[in-house]
C-alpha positions in Angstrom: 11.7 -4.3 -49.8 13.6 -6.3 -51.9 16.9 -6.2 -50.2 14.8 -7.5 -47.0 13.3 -10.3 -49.3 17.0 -11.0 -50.1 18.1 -11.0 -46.0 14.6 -12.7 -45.2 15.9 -15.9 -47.7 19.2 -16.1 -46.1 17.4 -16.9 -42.4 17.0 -20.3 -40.9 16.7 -20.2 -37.2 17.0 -23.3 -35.1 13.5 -24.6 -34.8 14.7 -27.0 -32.2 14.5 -24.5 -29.8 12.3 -26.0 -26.8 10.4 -23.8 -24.4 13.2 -24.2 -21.7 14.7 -21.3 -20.0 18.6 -20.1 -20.6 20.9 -21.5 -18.2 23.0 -19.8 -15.7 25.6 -20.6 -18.0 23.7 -20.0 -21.3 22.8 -16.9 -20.3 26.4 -15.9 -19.1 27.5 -16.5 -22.5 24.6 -14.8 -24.2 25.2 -11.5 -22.2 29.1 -12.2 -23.6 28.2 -12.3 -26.9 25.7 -9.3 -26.8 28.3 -6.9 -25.6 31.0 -8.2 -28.1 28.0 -7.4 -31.1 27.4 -4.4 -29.2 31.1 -3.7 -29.8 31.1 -4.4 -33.2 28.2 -2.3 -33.9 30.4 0.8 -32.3 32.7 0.3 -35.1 30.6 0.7 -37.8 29.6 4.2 -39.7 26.2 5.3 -38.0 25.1 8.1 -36.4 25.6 8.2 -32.8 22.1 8.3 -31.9 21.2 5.1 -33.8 23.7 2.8 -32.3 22.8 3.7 -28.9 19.0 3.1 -30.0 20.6 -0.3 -31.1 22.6 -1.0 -28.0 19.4 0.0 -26.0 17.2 -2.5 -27.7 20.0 -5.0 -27.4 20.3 -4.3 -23.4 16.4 -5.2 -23.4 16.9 -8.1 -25.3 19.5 -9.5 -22.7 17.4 -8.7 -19.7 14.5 -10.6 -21.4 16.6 -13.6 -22.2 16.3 -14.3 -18.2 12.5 -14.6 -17.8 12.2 -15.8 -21.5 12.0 -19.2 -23.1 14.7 -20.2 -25.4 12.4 -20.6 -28.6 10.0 -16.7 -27.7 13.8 -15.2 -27.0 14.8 -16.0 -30.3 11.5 -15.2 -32.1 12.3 -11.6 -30.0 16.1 -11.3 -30.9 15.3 -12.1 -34.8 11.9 -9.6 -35.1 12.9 -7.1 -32.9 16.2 -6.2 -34.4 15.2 -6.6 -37.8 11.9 -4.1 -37.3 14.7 -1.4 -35.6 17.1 -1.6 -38.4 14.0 -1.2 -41.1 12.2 1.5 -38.9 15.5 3.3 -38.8 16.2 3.3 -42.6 19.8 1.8 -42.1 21.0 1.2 -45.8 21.8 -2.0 -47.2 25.4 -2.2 -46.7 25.2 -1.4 -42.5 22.0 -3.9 -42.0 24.1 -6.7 -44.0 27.0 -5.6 -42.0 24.9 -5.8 -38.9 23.5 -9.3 -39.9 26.7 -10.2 -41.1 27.8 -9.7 -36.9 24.8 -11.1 -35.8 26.0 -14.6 -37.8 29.4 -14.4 -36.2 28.4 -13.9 -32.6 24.9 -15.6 -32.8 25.3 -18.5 -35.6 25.7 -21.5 -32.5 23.1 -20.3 -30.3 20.6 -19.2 -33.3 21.8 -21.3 -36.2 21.9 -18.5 -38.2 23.0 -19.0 -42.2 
């Protein structure tokens, strides 16, 4: 618990986030930036079975960014992929690792830090 106290401190999300739907365009570049996080989660050392648990919650999350507003999307990306990693027991050095690639791909459209 206290390493996610630590990761929970380092969060601030965009609260400018309005309930507008993703552009054509905002969502082309969303689905871009999934798959190259989805890529970068290949590399790292985890069992085969959890990174395809993480690229199948990550498929979801893309195909909800098209019905979903902007600001409930986020609130989904954020929760959802931070309850998977924690119900999956990844250790500290893969979920900062993870969140580390979440900042790089994410940081623009999130305002991650």
């Amino acid at each position: 618990w206290g390493n996610i106290e630590r990761f929970a401190t380092d969060i601030k999300i965009n609260s400018g986030l309005n309930n507008d739907k993703f552009t054509a365009h905002q969502y082309q570049i969303l689905s871009e930036r999934i798959l190259r996080l989805q890529n970068g989660i290949d590399t790292l050392t985890l069992p085969a079975d959890q990174i395809s648990i993480i690229n199948e919650k990550l498929d979801y999350l893309k195909a909800q960014a098209k019905t979903m507003s902007k600001s409930d999307w986020q609130a989904l990306f954020i929760g959802g992929l931070w309850t998977l990693l924690v119900t999956m027991s990844v250790s500290t050095e893969t979920g900062h690792q993870i969140w580390e690639l979440i900042k790089e791909f994410f940081n623009d459209i999130l305002l991650l830090h």
